[in-house]
N, C-alpha and C positions, 0 to 999 in steps of 0.2 A: 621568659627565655633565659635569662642570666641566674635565675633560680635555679633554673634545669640543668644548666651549665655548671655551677657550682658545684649541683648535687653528686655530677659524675665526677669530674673532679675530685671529690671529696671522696667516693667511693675506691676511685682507682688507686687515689694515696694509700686510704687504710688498709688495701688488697696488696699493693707492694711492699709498703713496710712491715707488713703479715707476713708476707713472701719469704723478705730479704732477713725476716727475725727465723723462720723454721731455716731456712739451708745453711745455720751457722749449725746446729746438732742433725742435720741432714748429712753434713760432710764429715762431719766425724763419724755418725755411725757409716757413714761410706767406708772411712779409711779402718776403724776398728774391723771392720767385716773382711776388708783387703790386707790387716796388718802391716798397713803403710804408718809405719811413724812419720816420715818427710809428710804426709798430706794430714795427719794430725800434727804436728809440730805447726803446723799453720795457725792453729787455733788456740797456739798457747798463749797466756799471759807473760807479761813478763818474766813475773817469778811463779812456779806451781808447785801445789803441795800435790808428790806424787805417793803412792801407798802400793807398793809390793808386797808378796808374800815375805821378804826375807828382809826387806827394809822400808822406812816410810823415812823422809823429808820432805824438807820446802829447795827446789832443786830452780837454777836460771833455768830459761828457755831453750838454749845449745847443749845445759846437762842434761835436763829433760829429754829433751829429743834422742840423747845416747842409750840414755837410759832403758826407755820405750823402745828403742832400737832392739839394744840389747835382750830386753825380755824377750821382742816378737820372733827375735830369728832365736831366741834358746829354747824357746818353746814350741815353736812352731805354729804359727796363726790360722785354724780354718775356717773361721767364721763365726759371725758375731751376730746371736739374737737379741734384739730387745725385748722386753719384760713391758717394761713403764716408761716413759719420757713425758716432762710436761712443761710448764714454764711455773715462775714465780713473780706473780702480779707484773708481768712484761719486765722484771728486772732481771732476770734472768734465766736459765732452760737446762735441762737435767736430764738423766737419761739411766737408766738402771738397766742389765741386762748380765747375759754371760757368754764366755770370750769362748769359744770351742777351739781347744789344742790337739797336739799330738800328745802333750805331756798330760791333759786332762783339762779341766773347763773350771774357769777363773769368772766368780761372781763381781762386776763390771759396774763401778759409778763414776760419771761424769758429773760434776757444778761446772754451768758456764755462768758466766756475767756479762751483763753491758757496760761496755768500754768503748767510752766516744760510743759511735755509732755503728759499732762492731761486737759480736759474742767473740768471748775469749775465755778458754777455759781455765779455771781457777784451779781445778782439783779432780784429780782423776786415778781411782782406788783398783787393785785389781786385789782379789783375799781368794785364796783357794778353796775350793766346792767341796 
């Protein structure tokens, strides 16, 4: 009986920590798809190398967030299909895809990493189509 017990146990962990690993790029392609920087800025790392058409840095998390602001409302954000998303030996989860604007459609990369026990995105490229 405490074998049987275990076994679920054991199972329920591996299924939530599965869980709790996909809706850290489940929520960003949320907010990509809604043009929400504030609900992407959630998932930034501290410091993030961001990549624009017109510039690329390594940007804090408050400039980032302007930043990404910036882009979403000058461009106009309608929607955001994924390509590819996968992980990297549970270290971390990626997401490739393109941004659909008013201004035109922006090919779309995400690196997240694990930090502590959280994804947080390291790097996030936008290069015109």
């Amino acid at each position: 009986m405490k074998m049987k017990n275990f076994t679920l146990l054991t199972v329920a962990f591996i299924a939530f920590a599965s869980f709790r690993f996909q809706s850290g790029i489940e929520d960003v392609i949320s907010a990509l798809k809604s043009g929400n920087s504030s609900s992407l800025s959630r998932h930034f790392d501290n410091y993030i190398d961001v990549t624009l058409p017109d510039k690329s840095s390594n940007y804090s998390k408050s400039q980032a967030e302007q930043i990404i602001k910036d882009f979403f409302g000058n461009t106009g954000v309608r929607n955001f299909e994924v390509k590819h998303k996968g992980d990297n030996d549970n270290k971390g989860q990626f997401c490739i895809g393109t941004l659909h604007t008013k201004n035109g459609n922006y090919r779309t990369t995400v690196y997240m990493r694990m930090k502590g026990d959280k994804q947080v995105i390291q790097e996030i490229r936008f290069q015109s189509l």
